[in-house]
Structures are given as C-alpha cells and as structure tokens.
C-alpha positions in Angstrom: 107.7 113.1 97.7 105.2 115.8 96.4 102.7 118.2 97.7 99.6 118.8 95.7 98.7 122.8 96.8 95.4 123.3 94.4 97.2 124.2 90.8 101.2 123.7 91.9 103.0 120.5 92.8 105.9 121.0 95.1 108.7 118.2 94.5 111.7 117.4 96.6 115.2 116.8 95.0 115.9 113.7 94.2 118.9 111.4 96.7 118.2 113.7 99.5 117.3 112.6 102.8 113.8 114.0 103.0 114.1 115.5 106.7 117.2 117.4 105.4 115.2 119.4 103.3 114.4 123.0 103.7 111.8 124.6 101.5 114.1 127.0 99.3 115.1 122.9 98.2 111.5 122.0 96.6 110.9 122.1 92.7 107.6 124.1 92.2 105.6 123.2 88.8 102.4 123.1 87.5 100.0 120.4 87.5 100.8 120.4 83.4 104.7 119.7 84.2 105.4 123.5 84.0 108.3 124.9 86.2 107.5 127.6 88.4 110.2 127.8 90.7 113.4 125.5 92.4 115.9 125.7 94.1 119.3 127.4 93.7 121.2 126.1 90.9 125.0 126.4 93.1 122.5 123.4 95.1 123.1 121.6 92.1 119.8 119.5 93.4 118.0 117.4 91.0 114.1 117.1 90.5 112.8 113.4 91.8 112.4 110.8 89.1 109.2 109.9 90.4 107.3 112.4 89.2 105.5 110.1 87.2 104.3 108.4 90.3 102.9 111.2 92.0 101.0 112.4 88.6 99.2 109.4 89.2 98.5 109.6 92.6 95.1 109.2 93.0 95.2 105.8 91.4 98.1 105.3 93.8 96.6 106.0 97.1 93.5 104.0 96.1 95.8 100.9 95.3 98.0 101.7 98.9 94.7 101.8 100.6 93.5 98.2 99.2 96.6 96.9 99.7 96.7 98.3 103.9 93.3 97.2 104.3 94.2 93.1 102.0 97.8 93.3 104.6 97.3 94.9 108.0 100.5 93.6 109.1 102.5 95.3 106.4 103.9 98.3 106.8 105.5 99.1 103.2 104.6 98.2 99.6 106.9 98.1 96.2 105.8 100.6 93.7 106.8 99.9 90.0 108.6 103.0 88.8 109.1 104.6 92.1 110.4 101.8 94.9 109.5 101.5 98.2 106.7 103.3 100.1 107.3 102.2 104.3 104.6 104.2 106.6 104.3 103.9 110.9 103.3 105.9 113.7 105.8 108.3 113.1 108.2 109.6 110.5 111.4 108.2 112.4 109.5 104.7 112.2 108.9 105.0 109.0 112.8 106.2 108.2 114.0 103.1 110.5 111.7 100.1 108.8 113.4 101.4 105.3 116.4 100.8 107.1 115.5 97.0 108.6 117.3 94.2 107.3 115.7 90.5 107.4 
C-alpha cells in the first residue's frame, strides 16, 4: 500500500498485516525512488515489492475503474506484479473476502 503526499510516497513494509501498522513502520521516499526516511532498523521491516505497482498508479486506478464499472459484481481483481487488490464497504470486508475460500 502507498500514500502519494504531493512530492513523498509513503510505503508500508512488506508481509505485514496492514492494520498492524503504526506510522514510525512506513518507508518515506521521493517520487524519484529517493529514501527519505523508515522505520527502525532493530524492526528489521522490509520496503513492499510493489513499489513498481504503485509508480504506476495512475494507469492502475484507470484500469481498476474500467474493470468495476465492465464487473459490478466483483469485488477484487489480479494485478500482474503485485497480486490481489479485494475492496467493500469497509476495510474488515475487504480483509475477510481476501480471506474467502470457494
């Protein structure tokens, strides 16, 4: 997950339950890819992989939106490089359809 704030991008660690973060956690960096700031290194937290992904996320949320609109009944997509991306009403049911099994 990222947050675009003008010029900085924050970035959570990467295999950490994303309601378990607190913001000392997030990787700071430029929109260039230059670190600013992170978290602790005795956290021994690593930056998400997916940064790719969210440099491109303009192109992204166009594609998610053509794909909502083409699947109203969806409620998740499959995004090469990056995995899954679930959405709902609310965070916890968006946490509990990544966790639905068919």
């Amino acid at each position: 997950m990222d947050v675009n704030l003008r010029d900085k991008i924050c970035i959570t660690p990467s295999g950490v339950q994303k309601e378990r973060i607190h913001p000392e956690d997030l990787f700071v960096q430029t929109i260039d890819g230059i670190d600013l700031d992170g978290p602790p290194t005795a956290k021994n937290l690593k930056k998400s992989q997916c940064i790719f992904v969210f440099m491109h996320e303009r192109d992204l949320k166009k594609r998610m939106a053509i794909a909502m609109e083409d699947y109203p009944e969806s409620c998740a997509i499959l995004a090469r490089r990056h995995g899954v991306y679930v959405w709902g009403p609310t965070w916890e049911k968006a946490k509990t359809i990544t966790e639905y099994k068919a």
